[in-house]
TIPA-791847 format. One line per field, with one value per residue (C-alpha): x, y, z. Coordinates in nm, 2 decimals, padded with zeros to 4 digits. Each point is the difference from the previous one (the first is absolute). Last residue first. Layout:
px <- c(X; ...)
py <- c(Y; ...)
pz <- c(Z; ...)
end
This chain:
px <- c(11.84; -00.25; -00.31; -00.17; -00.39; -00.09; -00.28; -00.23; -00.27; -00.27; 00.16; -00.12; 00.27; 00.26; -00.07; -00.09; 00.31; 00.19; -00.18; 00.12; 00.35; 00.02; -00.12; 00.23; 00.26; 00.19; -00.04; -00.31; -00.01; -00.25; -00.09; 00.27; -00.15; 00.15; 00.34; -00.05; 00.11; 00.10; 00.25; 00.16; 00.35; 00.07; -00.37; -00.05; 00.38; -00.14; -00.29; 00.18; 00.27; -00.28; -00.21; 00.16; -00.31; -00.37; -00.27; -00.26; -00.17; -00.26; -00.07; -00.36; 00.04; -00.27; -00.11; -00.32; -00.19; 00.15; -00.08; -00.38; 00.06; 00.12; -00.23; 00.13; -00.14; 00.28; 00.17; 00.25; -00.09; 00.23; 00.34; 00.16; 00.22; -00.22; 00.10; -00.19; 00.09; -00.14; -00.07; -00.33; -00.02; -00.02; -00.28; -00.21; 00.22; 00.15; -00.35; -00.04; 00.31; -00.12; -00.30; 00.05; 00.34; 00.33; 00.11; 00.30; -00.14; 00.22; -00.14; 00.22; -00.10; -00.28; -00.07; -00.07; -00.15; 00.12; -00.25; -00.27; 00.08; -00.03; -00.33; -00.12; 00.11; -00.17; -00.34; 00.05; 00.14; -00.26; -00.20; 00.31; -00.05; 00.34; -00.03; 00.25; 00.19; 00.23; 00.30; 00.20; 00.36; 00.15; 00.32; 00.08; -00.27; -00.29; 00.09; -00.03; -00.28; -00.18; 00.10; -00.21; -00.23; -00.06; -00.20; 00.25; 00.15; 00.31; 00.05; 00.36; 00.10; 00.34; 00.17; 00.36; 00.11; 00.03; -00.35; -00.07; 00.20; -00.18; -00.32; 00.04; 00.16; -00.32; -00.22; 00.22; -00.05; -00.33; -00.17; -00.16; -00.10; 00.28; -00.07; 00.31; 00.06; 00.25; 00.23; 00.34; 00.02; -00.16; 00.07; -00.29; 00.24; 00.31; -00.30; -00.12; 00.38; 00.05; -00.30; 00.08; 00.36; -00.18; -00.12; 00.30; 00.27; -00.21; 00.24; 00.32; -00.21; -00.02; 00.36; 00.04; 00.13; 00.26; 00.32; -00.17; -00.09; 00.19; -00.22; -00.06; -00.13; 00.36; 00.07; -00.22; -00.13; 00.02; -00.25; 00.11; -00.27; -00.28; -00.30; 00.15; -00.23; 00.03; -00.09; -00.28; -00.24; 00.09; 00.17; 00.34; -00.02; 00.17; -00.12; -00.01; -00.27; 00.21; -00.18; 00.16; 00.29; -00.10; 00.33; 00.01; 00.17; -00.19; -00.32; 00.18; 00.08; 00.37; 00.08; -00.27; -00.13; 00.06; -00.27; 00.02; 00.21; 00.20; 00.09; 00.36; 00.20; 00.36; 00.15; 00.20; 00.09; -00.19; 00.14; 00.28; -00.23; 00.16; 00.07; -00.33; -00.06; -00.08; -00.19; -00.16; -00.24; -00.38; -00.28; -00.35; -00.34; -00.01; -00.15; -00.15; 00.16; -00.16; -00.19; -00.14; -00.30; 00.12; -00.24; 00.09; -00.33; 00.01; 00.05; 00.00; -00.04; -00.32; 00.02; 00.38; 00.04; -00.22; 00.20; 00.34; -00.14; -00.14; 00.40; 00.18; 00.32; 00.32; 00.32; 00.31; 00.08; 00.36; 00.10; 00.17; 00.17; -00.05; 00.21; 00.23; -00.27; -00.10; -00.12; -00.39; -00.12; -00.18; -00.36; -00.03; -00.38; -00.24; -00.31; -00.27; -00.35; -00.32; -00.01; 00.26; 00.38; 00.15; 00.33; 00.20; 00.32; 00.26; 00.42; 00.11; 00.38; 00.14; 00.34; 00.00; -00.38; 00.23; 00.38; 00.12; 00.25)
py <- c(10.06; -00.22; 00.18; -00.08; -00.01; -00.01; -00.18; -00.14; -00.26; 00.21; 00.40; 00.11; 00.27; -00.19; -00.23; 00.29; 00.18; -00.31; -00.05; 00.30; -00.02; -00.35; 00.13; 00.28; -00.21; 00.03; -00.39; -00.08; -00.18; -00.09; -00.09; 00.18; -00.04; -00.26; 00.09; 00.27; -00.23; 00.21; -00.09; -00.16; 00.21; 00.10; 00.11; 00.14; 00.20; 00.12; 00.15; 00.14; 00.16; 00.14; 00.18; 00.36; 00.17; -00.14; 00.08; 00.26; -00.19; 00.13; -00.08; 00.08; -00.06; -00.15; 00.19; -00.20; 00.33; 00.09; -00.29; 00.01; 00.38; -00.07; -00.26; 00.03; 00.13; -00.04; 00.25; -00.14; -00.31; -00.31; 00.09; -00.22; 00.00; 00.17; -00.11; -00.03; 00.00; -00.13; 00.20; -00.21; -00.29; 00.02; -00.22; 00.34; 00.21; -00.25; -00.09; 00.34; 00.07; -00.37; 00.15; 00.36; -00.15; 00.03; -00.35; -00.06; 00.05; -00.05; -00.04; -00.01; -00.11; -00.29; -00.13; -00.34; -00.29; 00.12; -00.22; 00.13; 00.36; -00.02; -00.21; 00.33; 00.22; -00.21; 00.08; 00.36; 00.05; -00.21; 00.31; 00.14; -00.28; -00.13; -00.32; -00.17; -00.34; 00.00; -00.13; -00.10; -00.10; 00.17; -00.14; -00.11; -00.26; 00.22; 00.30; -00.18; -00.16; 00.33; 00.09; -00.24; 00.03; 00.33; 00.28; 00.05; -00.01; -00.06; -00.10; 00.02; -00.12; 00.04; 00.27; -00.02; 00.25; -00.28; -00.10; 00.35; -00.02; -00.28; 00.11; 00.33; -00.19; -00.16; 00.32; 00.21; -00.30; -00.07; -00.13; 00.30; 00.11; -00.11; -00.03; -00.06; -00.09; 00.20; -00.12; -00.18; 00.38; 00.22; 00.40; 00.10; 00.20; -00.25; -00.24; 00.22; 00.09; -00.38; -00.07; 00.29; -00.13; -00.36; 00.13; 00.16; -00.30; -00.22; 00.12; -00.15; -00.36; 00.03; 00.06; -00.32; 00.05; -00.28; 00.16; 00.37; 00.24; 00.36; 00.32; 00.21; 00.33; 00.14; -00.04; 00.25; -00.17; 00.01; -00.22; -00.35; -00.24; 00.22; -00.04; 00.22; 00.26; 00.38; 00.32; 00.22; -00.18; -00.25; -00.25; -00.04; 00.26; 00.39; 00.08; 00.40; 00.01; -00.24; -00.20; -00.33; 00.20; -00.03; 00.04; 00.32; 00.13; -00.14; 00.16; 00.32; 00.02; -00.02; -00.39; 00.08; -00.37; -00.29; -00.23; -00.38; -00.21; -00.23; -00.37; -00.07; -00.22; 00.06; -00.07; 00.35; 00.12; 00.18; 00.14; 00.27; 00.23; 00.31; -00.04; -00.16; -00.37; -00.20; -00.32; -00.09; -00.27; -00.02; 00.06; 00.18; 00.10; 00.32; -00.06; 00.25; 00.21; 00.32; 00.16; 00.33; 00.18; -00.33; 00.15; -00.06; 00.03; -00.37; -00.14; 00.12; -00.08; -00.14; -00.45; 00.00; 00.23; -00.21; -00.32; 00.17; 00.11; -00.35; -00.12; -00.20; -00.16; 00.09; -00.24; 00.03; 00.37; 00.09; 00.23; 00.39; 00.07; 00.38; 00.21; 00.11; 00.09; -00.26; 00.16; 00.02; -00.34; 00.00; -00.20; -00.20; -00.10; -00.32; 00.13; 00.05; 00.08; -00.05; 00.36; 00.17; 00.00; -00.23; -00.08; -00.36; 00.11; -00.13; 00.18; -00.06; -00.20; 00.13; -00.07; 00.32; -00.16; -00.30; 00.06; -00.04; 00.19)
pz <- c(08.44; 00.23; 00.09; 00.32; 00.07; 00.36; 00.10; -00.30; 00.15; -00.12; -00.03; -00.35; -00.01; 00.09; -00.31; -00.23; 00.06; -00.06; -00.32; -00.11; 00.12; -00.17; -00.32; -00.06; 00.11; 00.39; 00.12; 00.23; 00.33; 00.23; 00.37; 00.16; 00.37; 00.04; -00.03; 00.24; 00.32; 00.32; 00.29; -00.21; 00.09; -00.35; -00.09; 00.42; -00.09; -00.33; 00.12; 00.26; -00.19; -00.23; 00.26; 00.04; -00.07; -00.09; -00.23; 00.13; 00.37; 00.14; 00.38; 00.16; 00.38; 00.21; 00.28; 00.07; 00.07; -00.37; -00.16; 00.12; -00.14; -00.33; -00.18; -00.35; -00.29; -00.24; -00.28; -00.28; 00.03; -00.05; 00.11; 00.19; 00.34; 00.26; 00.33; 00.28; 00.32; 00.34; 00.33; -00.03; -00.19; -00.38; -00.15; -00.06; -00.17; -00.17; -00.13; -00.04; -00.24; -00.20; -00.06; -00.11; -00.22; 00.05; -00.11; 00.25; 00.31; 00.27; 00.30; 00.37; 00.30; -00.02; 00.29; 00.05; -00.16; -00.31; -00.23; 00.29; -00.06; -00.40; 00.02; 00.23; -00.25; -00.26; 00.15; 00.04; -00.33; -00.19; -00.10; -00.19; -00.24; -00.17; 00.16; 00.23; 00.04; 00.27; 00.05; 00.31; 00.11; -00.31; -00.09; -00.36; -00.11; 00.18; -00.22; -00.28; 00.11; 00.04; -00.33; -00.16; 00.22; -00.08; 00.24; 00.17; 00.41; 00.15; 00.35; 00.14; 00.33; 00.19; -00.22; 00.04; -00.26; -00.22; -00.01; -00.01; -00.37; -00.11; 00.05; -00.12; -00.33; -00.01; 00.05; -00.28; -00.25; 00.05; 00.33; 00.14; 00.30; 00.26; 00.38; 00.24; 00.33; 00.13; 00.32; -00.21; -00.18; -00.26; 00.09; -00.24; -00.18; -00.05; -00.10; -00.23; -00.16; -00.01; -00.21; -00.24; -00.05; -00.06; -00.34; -00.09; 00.13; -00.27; -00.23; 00.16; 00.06; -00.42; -00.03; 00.27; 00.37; 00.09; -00.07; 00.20; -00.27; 00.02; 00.03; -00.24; 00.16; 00.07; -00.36; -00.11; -00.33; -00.38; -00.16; -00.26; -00.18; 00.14; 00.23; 00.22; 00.02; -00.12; 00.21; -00.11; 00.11; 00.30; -00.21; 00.21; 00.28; -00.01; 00.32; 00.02; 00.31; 00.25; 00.16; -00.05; 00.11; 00.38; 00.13; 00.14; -00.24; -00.29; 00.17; 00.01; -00.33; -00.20; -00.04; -00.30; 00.00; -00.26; -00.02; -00.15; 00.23; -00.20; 00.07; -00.13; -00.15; -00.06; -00.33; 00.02; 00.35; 00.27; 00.33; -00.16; -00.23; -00.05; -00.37; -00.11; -00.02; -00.31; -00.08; 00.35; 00.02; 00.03; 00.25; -00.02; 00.11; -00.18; -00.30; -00.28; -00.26; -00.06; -00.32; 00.09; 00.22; 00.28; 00.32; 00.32; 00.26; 00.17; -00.36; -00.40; -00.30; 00.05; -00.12; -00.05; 00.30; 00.26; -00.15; 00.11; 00.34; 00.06; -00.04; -00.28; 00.10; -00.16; -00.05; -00.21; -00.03; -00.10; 00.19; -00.06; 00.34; 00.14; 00.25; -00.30; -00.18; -00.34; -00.27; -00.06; -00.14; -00.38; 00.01; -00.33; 00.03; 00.10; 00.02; 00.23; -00.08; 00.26; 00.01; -00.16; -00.12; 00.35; -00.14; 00.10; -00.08; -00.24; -00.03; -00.34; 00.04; -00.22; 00.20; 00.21; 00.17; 00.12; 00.07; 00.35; 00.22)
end
């Protein structure tokens, strides 16, 4: 057993209080269950959803009515372990997954628990974040770092969780060329992650060159430079299908937006898939029925299941490099997480934003 929050130690959060207002509070931890560990967080990155709070209070339909602690891209070590826990020890690290399913529901008995309607996820209104100095946890979502996987590495597991799950959908292998829309953070790590699937090309496309490069300097064979005029469409698909220089099986778009769904649409062979990884718009006008004769399957993806151990095994293995993708870092003041918030939200040459605890 550990001491810590016992000590006087006051439990800090990171609260989101309002729009555009987040605070650093006290934030009191439920007891610890006997399946639970209590850890002591040490790295959190800062995801679209979290900015898309700060700015609405809200995202993709949850809606925070009260104060709630944000994060949930995170790693850190564990301070205490509950009674039946017998695979995690104190001053372990660990990468966390953030939801905890029912175990109960049909979609978490078959297997697809990402589904599962009474998802209690880390800051996804009304459930808190883990933005925090210390959070309780199930312990069979903390998963043990590898010797040579960093804290920071640990948290990044969230982000590249959703890659894997899109690739596990889209059946990516050594025979699918691969289109990505989108060169942020969920497009890069997309990249990254087909890569290690086996992908043979990849061509990803933006409207940055900044990001383009980025993209360019990990492992994209192509890039290309769009605009964000839906008139262009036709013109860049054809761009898009040259850069391949064969077919192209499998989209993901990872904006969700009218433009970029069509241009996927479009640039996807025939008997192609694509997959539908961000969420831009909330409704598209698409053209359906060309995709329909050309039997191209529509994939959506919600989160991911059962990705961690992967994740971790391509970070230990170096099979795939985060680090640079982790383009700055910010300690946990009221003043760092602020400007933090700001940097990620402002995008430029700003990746992924990491707090330190």
């Amino acid at each position: 057993m550990s001491h810590g929050v016992e000590d006087g130690e006051v439990n800090m959060a990171a609260w989101l209080l309002g729009i555009n207002n987040l605070k650093i509070q006290p934030f009191k931890l439920p007891p610890i269950g006997p399946h639970d560990v209590r850890v002591r967080v040490k790295a959190v990155g800062i995801c679209g959803s979290d900015v898309h709070y700060l700015r609405t209070m809200g995202c993709a339909g949850y809606v925070a009515k009260e104060p709630l602690v944000i994060g949930h891209e995170s790693a850190g070590i564990i301070e205490e372990v509950g009674s039946e826990v017998n695979h995690l020890v104190v001053g372990d690290k660990v990468a966390l997954e953030p939801g905890v399913s029912c175990w109960h529901c049909n979609f978490c008995k078959e297997g697809r628990y990402n589904l599962c309607p009474d998802m209690k996820f880390f800051a996804s209104a009304p459930f808190h974040g883990s933005l925090a100095n210390q959070i309780v946890h199930p312990a069979d979502l903390c998963f043990k770092l590898p010797d040579n996987v960093s804290l920071e590495e640990g948290a990044m597991c969230e982000p590249l969780s959703v890659a894997v799950h899109a690739c596990r959908r889209a059946n990516i292998g050594p025979e699918t060329n691969v289109l990505i829309m989108g060169s942020g953070p969920i497009g890069l790590v997309t990249m990254l992650v087909a890569r290690a699937f086996g992908a043979p090309k990849i061509v990803i496309v933006d409207v940055d060159d900044n990001r383009l490069s980025v993209a360019k300097k990990l492992c994209a064979d192509e890039i290309v430079k769009v605009s964000t005029n839906i008139q262009d469409t036709a013109e860049e698909v054809v761009q898009i299908n040259k850069a391949m220089g064969a077919r192209v099986d499998v989209t993901f778009d990872c904006v969700g937006f009218n433009k970029t769904m069509s241009t996927a649409l479009s640039a996807t062979s025939a008997g192609g898939k694509v997959c539908l990884v961000g969420m831009g718009h909330n409704e598209m006008t698409i053209p359906i029925t060309p995709v329909t004769a050309r039997e191209i399957d529509i994939i959506g993806i919600f989160r991911y299941k059962n990705t961690w151990p992967l994740c971790l095994e391509f970070l230990r293995s170096g099979k795939i490099d985060v680090k640079p993708l982790i383009t700055h870092r910010f300690g946990f003041s009221q003043k760092e997480v602020e400007e933090a918030f700001e940097t990620s939200a402002r995008g430029g040459n700003a990746i992924k934003v990491m707090f330190n605890l």
